[in-house]
py3Dmol code that shows the C-alpha trace and the ligand (Angstrom):
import py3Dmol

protein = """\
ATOM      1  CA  UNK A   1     -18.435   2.412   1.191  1.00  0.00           C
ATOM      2  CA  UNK A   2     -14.817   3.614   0.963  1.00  0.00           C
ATOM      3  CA  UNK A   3     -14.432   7.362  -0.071  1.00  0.00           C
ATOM      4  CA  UNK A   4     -11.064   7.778  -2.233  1.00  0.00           C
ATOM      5  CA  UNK A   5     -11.324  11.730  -3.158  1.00  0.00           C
ATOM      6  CA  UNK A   6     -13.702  11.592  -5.923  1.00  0.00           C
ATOM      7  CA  UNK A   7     -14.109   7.996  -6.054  1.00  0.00           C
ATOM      8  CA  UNK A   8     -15.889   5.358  -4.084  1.00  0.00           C
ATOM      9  CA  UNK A   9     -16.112   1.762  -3.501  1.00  0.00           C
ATOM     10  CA  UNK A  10     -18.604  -0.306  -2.539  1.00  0.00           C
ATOM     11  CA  UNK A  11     -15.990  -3.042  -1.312  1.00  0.00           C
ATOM     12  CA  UNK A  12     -18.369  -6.366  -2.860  1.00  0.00           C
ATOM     13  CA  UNK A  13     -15.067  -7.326  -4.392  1.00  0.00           C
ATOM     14  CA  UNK A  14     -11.511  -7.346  -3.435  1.00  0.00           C
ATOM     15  CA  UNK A  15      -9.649  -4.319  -4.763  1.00  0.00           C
ATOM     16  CA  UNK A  16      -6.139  -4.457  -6.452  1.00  0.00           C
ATOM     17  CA  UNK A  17      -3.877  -1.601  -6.068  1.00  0.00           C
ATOM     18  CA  UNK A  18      -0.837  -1.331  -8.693  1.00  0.00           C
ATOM     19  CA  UNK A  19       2.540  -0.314  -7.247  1.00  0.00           C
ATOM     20  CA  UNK A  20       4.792   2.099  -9.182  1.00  0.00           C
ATOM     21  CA  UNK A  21       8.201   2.833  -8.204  1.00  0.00           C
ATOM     22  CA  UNK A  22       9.160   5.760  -9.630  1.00  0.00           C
ATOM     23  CA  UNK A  23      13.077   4.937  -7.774  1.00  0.00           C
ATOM     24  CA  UNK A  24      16.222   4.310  -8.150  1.00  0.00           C
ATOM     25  CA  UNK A  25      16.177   1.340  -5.344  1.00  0.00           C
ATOM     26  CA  UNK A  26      12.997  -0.307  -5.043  1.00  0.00           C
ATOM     27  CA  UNK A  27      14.071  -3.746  -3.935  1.00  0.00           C
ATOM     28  CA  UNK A  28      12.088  -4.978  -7.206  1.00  0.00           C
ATOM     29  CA  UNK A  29      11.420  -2.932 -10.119  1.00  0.00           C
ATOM     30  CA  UNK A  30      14.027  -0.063  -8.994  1.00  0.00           C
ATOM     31  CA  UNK A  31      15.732   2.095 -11.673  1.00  0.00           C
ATOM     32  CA  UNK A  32      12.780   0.060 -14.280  1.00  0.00           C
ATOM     33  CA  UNK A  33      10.928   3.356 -14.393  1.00  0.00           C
ATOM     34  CA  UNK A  34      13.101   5.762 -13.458  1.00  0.00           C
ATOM     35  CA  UNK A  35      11.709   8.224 -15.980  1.00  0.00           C
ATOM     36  CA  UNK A  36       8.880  10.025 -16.326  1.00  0.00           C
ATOM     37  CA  UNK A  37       7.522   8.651 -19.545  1.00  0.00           C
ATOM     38  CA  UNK A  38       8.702   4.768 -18.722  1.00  0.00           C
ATOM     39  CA  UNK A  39       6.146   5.237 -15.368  1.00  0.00           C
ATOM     40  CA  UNK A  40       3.872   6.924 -16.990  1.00  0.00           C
ATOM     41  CA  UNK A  41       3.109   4.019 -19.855  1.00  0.00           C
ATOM     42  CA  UNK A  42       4.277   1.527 -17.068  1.00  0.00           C
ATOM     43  CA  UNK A  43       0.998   2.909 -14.982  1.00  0.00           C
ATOM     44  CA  UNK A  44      -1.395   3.517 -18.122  1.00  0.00           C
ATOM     45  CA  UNK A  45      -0.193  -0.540 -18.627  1.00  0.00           C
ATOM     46  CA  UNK A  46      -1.677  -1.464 -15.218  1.00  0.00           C
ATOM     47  CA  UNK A  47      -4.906   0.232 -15.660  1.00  0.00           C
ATOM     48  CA  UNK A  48      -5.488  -1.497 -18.633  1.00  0.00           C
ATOM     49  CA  UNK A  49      -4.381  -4.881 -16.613  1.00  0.00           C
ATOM     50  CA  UNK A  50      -7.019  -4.486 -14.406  1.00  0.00           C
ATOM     51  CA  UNK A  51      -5.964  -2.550 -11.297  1.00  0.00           C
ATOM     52  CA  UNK A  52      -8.459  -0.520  -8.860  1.00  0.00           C
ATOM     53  CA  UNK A  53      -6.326   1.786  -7.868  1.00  0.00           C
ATOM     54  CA  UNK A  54      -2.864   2.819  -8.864  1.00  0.00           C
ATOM     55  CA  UNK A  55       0.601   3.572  -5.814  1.00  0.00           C
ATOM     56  CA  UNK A  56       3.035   6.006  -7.117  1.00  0.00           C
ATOM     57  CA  UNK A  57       6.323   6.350  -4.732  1.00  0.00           C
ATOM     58  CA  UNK A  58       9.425   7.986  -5.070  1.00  0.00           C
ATOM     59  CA  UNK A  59      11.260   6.648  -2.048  1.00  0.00           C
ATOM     60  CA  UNK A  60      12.375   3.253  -1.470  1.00  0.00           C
ATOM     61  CA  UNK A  61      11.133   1.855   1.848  1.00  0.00           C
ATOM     62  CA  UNK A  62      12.712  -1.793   1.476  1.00  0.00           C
ATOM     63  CA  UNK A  63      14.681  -2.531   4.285  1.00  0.00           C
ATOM     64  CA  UNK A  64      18.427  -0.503   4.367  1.00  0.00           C
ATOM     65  CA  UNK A  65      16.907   1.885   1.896  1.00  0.00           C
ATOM     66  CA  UNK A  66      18.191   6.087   2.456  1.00  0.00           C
ATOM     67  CA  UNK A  67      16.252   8.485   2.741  1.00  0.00           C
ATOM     68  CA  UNK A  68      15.597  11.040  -0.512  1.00  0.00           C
ATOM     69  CA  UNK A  69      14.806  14.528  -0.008  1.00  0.00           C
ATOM     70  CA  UNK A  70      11.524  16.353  -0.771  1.00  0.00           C
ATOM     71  CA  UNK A  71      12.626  17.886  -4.194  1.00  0.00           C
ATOM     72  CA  UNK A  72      14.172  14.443  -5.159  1.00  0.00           C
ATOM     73  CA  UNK A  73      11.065  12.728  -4.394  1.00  0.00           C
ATOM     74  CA  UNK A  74       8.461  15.753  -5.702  1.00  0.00           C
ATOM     75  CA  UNK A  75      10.715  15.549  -9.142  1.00  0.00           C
ATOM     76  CA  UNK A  76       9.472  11.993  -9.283  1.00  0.00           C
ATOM     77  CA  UNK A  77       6.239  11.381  -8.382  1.00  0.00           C
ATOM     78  CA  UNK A  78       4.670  14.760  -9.844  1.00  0.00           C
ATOM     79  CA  UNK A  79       5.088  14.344 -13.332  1.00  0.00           C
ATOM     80  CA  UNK A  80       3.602  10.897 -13.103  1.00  0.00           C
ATOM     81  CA  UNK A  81       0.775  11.950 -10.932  1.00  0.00           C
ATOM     82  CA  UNK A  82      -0.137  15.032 -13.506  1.00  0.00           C
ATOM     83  CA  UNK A  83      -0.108  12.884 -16.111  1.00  0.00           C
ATOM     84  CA  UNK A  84      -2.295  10.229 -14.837  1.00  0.00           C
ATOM     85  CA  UNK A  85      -4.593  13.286 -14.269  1.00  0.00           C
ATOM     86  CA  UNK A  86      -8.385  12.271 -15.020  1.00  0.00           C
ATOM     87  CA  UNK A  87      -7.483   9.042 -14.951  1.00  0.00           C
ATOM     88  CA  UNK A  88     -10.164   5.904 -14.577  1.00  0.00           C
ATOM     89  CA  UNK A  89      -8.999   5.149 -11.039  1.00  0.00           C
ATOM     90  CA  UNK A  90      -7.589   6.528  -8.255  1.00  0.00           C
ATOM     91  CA  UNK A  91      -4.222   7.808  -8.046  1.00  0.00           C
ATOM     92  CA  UNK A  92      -2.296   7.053  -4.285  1.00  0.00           C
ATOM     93  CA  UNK A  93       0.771   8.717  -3.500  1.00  0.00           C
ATOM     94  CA  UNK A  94       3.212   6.080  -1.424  1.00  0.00           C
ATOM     95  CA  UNK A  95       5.029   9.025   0.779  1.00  0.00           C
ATOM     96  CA  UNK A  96       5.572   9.772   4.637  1.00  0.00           C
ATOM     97  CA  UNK A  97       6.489  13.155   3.571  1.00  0.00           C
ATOM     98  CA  UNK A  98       3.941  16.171   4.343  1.00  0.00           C
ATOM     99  CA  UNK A  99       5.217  18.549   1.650  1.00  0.00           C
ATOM    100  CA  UNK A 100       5.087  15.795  -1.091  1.00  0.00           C
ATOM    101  CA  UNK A 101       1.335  14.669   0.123  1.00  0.00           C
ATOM    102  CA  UNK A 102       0.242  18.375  -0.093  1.00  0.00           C
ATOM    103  CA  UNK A 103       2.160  18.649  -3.308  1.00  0.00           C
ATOM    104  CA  UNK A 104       0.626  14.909  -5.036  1.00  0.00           C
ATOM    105  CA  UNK A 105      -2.957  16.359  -3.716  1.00  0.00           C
ATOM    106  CA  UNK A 106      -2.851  19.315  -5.168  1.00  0.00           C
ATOM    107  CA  UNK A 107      -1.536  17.317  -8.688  1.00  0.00           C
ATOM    108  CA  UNK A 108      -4.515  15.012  -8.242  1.00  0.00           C
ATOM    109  CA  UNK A 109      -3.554  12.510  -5.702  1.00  0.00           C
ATOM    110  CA  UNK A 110      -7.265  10.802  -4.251  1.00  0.00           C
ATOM    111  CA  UNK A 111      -5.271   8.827  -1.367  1.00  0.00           C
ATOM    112  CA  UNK A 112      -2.186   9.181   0.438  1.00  0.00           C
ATOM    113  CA  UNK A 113      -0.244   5.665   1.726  1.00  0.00           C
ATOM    114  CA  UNK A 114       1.791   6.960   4.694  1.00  0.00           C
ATOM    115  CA  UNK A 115       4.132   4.278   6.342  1.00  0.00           C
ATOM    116  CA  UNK A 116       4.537   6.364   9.344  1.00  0.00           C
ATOM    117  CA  UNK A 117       0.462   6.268   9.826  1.00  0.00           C
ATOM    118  CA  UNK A 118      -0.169   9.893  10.002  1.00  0.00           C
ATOM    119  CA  UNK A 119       2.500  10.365  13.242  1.00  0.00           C
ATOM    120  CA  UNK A 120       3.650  13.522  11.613  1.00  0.00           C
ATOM    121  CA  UNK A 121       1.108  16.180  12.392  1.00  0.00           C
ATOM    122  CA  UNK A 122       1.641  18.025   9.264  1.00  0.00           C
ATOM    123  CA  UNK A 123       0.867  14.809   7.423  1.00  0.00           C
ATOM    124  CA  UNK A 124      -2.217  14.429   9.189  1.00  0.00           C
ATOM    125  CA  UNK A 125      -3.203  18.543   8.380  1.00  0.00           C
ATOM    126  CA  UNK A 126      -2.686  17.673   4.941  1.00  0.00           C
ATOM    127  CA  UNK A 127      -5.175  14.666   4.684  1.00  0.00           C
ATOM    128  CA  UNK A 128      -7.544  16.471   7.126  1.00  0.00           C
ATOM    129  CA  UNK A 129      -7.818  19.564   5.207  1.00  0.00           C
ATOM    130  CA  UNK A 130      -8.717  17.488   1.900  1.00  0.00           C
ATOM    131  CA  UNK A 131     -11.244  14.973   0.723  1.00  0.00           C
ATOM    132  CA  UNK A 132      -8.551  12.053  -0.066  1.00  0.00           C
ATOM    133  CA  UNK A 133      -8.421   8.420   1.447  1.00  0.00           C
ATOM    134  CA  UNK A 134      -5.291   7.453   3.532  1.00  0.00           C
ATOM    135  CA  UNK A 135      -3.476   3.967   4.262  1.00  0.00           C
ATOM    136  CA  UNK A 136      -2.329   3.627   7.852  1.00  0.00           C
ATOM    137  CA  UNK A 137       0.374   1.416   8.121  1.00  0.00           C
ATOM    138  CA  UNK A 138       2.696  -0.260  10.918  1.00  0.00           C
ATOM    139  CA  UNK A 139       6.317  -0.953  11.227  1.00  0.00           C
ATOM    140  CA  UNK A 140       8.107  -0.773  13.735  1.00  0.00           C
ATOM    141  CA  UNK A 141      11.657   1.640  13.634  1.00  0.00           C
ATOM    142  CA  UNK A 142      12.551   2.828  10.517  1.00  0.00           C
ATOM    143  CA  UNK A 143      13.408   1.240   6.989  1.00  0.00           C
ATOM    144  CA  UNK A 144      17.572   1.848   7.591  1.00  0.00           C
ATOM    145  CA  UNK A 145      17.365  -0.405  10.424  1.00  0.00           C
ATOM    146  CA  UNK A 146      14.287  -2.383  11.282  1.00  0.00           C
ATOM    147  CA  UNK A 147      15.131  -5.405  10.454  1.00  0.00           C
ATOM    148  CA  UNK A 148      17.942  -5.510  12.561  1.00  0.00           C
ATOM    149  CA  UNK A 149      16.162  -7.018  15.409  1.00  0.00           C
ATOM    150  CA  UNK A 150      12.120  -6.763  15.486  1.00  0.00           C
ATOM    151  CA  UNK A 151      10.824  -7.050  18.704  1.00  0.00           C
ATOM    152  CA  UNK A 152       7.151  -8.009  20.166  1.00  0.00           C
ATOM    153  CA  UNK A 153       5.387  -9.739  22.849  1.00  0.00           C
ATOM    154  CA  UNK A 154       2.224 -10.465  20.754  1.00  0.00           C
ATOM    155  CA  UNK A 155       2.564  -9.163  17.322  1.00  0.00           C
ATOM    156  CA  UNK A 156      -0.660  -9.465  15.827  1.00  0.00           C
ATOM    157  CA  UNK A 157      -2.118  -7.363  19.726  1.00  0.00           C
ATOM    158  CA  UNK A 158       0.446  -5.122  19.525  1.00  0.00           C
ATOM    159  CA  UNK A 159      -0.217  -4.193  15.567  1.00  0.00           C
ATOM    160  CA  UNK A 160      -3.692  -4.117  16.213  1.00  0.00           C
ATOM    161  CA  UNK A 161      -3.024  -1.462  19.196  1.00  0.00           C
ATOM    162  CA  UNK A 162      -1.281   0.586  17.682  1.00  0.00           C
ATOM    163  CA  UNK A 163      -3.450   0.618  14.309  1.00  0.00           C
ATOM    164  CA  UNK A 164      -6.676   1.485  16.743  1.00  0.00           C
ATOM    165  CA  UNK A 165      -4.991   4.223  18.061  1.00  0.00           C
ATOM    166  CA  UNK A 166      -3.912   5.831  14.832  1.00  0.00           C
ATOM    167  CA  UNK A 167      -7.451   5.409  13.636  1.00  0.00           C
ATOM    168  CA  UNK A 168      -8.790   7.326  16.785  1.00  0.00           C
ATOM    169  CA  UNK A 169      -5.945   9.747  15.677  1.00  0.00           C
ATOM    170  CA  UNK A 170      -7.194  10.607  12.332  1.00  0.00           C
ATOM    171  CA  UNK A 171     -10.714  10.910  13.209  1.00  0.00           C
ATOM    172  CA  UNK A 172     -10.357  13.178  16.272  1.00  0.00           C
ATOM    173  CA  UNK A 173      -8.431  15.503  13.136  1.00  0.00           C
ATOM    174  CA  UNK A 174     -11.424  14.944  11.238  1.00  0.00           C
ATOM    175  CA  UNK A 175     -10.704  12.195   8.822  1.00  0.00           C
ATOM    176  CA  UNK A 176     -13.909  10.384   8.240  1.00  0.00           C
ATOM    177  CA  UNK A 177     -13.903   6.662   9.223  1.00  0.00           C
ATOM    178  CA  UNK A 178     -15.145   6.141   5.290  1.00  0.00           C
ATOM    179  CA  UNK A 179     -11.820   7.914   3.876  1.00  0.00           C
ATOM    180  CA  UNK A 180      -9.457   5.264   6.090  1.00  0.00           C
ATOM    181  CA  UNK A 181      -7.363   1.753   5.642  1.00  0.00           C
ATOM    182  CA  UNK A 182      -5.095  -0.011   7.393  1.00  0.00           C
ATOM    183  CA  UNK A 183      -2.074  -2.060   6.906  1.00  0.00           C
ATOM    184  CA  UNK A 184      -0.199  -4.603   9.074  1.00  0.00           C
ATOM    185  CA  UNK A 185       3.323  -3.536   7.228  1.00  0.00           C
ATOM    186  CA  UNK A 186       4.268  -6.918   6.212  1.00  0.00           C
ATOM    187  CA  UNK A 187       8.457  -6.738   6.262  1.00  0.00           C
ATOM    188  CA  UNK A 188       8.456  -3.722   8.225  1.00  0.00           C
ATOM    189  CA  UNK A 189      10.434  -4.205  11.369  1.00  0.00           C
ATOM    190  CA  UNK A 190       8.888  -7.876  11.559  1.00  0.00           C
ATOM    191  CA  UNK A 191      10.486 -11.154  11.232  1.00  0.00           C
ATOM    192  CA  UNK A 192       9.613 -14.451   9.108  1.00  0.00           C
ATOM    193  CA  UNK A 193       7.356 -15.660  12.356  1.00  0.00           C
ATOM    194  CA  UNK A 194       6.032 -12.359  13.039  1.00  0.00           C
ATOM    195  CA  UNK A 195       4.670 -11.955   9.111  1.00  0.00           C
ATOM    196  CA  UNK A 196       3.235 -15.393   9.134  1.00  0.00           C
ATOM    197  CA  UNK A 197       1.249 -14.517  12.299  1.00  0.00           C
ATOM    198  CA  UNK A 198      -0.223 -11.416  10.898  1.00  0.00           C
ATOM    199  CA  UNK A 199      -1.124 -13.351   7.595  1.00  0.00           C
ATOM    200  CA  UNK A 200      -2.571 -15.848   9.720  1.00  0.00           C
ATOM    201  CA  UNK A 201      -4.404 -13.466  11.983  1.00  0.00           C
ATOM    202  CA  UNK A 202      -5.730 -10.915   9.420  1.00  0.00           C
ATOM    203  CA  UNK A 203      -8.693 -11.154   9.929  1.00  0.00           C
ATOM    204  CA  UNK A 204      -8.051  -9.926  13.405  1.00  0.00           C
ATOM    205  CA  UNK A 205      -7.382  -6.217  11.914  1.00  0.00           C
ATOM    206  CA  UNK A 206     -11.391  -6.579  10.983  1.00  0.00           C
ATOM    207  CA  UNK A 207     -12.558  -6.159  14.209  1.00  0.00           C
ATOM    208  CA  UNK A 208     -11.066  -2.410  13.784  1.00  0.00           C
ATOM    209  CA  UNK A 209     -14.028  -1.751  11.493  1.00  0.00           C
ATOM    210  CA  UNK A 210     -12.035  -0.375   8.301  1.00  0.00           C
ATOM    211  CA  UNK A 211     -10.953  -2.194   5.392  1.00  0.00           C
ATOM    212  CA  UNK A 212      -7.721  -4.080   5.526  1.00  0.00           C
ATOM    213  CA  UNK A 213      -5.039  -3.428   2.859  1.00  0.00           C
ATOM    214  CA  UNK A 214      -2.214  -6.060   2.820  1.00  0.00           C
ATOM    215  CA  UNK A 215       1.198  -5.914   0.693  1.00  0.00           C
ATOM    216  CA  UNK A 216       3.092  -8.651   0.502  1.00  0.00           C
ATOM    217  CA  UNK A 217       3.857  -8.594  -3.115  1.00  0.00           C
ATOM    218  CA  UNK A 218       7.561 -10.025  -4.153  1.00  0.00           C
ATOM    219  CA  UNK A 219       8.672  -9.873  -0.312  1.00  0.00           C
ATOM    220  CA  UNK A 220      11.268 -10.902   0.814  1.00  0.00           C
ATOM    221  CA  UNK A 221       9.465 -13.155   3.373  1.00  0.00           C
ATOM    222  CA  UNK A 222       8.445 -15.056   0.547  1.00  0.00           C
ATOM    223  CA  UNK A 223      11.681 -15.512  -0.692  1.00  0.00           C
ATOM    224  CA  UNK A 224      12.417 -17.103   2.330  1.00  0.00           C
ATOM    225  CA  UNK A 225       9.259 -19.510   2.067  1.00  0.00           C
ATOM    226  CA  UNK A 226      10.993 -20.368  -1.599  1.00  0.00           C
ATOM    227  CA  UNK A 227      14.265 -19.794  -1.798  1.00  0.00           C
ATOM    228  CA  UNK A 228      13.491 -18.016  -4.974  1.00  0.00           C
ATOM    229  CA  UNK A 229      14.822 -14.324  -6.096  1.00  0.00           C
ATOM    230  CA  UNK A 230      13.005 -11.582  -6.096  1.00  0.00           C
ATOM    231  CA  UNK A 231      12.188 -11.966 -10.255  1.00  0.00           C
ATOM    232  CA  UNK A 232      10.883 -15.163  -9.538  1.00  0.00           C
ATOM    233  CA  UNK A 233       8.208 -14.766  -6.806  1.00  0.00           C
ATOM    234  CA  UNK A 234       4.898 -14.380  -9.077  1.00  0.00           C
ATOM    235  CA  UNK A 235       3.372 -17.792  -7.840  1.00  0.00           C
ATOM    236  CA  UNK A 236       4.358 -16.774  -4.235  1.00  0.00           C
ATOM    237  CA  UNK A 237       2.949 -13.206  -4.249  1.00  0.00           C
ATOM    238  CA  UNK A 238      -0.267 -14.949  -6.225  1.00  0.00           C
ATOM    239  CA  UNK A 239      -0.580 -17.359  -3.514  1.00  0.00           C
ATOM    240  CA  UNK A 240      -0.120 -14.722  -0.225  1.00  0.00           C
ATOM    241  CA  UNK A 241      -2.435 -12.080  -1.811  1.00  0.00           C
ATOM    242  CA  UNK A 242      -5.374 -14.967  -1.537  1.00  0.00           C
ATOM    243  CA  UNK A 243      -4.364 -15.967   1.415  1.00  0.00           C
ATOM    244  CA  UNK A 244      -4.854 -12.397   2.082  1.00  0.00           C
ATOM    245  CA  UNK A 245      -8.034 -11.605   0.982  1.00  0.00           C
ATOM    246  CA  UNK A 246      -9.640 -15.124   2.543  1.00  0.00           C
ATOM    247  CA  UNK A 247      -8.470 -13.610   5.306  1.00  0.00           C
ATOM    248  CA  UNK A 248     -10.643 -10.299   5.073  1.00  0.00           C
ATOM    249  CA  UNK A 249      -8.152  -8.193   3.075  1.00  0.00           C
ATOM    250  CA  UNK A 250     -10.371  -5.486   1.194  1.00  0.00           C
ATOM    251  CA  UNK A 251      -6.888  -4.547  -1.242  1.00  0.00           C
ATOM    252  CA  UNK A 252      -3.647  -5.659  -2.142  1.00  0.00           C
ATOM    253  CA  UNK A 253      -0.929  -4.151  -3.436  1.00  0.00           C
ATOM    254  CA  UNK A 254       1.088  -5.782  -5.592  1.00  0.00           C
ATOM    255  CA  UNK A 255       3.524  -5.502  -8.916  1.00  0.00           C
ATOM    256  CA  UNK A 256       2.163  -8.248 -11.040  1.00  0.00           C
ATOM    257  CA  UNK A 257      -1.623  -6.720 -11.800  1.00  0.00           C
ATOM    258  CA  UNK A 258      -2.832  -9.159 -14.579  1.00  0.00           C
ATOM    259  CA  UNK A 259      -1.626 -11.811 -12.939  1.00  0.00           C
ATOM    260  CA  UNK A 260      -3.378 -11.167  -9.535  1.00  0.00           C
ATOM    261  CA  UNK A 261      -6.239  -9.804 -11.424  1.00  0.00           C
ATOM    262  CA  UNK A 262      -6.802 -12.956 -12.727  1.00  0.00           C
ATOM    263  CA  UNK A 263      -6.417 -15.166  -9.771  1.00  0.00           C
ATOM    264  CA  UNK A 264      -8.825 -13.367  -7.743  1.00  0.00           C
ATOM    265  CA  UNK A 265     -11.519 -13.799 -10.547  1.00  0.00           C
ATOM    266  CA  UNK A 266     -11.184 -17.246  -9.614  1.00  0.00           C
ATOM    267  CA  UNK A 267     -11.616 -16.864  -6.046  1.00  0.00           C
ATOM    268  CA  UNK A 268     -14.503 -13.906  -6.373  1.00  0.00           C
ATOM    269  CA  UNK A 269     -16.358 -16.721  -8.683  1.00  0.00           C
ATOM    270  CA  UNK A 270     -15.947 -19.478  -6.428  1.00  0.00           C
ATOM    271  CA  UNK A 271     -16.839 -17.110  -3.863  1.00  0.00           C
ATOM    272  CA  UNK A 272     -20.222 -16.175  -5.445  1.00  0.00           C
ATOM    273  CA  UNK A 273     -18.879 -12.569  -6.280  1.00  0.00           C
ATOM    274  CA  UNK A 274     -19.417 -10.840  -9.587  1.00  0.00           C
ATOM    275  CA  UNK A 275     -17.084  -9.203 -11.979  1.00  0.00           C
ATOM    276  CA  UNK A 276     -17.557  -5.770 -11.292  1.00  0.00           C
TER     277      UNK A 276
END
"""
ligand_1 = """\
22
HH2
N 5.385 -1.937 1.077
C 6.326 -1.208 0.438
C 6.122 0.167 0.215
N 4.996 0.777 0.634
N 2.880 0.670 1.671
C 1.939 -0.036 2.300
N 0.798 0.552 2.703
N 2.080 -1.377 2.549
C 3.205 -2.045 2.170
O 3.305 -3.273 2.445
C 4.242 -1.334 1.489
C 4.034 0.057 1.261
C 7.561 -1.872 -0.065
O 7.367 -2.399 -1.339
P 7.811 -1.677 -2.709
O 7.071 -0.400 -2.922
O 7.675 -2.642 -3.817
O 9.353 -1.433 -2.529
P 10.232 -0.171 -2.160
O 9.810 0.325 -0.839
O 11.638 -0.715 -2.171
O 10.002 0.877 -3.227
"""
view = py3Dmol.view(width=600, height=400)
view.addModel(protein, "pdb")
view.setStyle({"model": 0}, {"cartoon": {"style": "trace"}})
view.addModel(ligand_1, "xyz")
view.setStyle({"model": 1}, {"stick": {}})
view.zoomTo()
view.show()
């Protein structure tokens, strides 16, 4: 079972999280819902589409992006997350930021999807001292420059590593092992080979014992693969987020909900796995 605040999963099926960008800069929906009310009806449109859960983030983490500071990104993401209050399915707030997790919590935030894995001890107080589920992902150096020259030896050990350790991390602060993801941070600090190895390898992350989340929706390592633009990488993104979940991913998090939705009821019915 995976504990998300007040809700819980039994994990039978894959899960499909819903990304919205409430930015400026998102390498692809930026600016799209910008204000409150656009991301608002943007998110109520992906519930209805099908998603699980729902990622609201008001930072761009694409590669080059800026930083924002914390009332920047609390005048974003709060009115969305208050207004999605009591909503069908859980609400994640995508932010490395301790004062905007506290802040999304306390607006009704069930999960917290920290790039930086919880590093920041504050961050870690603030999902320790609540009920809510947290995504701990990998990159390597920081989105203004990591993809200036990723470096490993083994990616897929190395990921794994460091991933193990952050999960020791969180539960020595008292994060149960039931409230906790993971996430190889595909296109963080990681080259074409090194994303094709942790696709390959997924299922690699299992052997850590919590459920795998995987985002590789509209990449730009799939624009490589096709040589398509970033509006024009639906049957890409369709195609990695199976590959994904074949591969043991428990959720992905993607832009195009009904679309993915719809291509996993394939697989879950070939697969012998029912609807809800
Ligand atoms: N990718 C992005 C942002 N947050 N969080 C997790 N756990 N895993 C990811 O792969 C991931 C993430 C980047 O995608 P997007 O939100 O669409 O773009 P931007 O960061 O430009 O807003």
């Amino acid at each position: 079972m995976f504990y998300c605040g007040n809700f819980q999963f039994d994990l039978s099926r894959p899960l499909v999280m819903g990304i919205v960008n409430v930015t400026p800069d998102s390498f692809s929906d930026g600016g799209r819902h910008l204000h409150s009310d656009a991301a608002l009806a943007y998110a109520q449109r992906l519930i209805a589409e099908g998603a699980d859960l729902l990622d609201i983030g008001g930072e761009s983490t694409r590669p080059g992006a800026r930083p924002v500071s914390v009332q920047q990104e609390l005048d974003r993401v709060l009115p969305v997350i208050e207004g999605l209050r009591g909503a069908p399915v859980p609400i994640s707030i995508d932010s490395r930021k301790p004062e905007v997790m506290r802040a999304a919590i306390a607006a009704g935030a069930q999960m917290v999807n920290d790039i930086d894995a919880l590093q920041d001890a504050a961050a870690m107080h603030a999902i320790a001292s609540s009920n809510v589920a947290v995504c701990l992902m990998h990159k390597q150096g920081d989105p203004l420059t990591m993809q200036e020259q990723p470096h490993y030896l083994k990616v897929v050990d190395e990921v794994c590593a460091f991933l193990r350790v952050r999960i020791a991390a969180a539960e020595t602060a008292g994060i149960q092992r039931n409230r906790i993801v993971i996430d190889p941070g595909f296109g963080f600090g990681k080259t074409l080979e090194h994303n094709l190895a942790l696709l390959r390898e997924l299922d690699k992350l299992a052997v850590l014992g919590v459920p795998v989340l995987a985002g590789l929706s509209r990449k730009s390592m799939l624009g490589a693969l096709t040589g398509q633009d970033v509006a024009q990488r639906l049957p890409a993104s369709i195609a990695a987020a199976l590959i994904a979940v074949q591969r043991g991913a428990a959720i992905v998090r993607v832009h195009d909900v009904r679309a993915t939705v719809d291509a996993l009821k394939v697989l879950n019915a070939v697969n012998g796995i029912g609807l809800s």
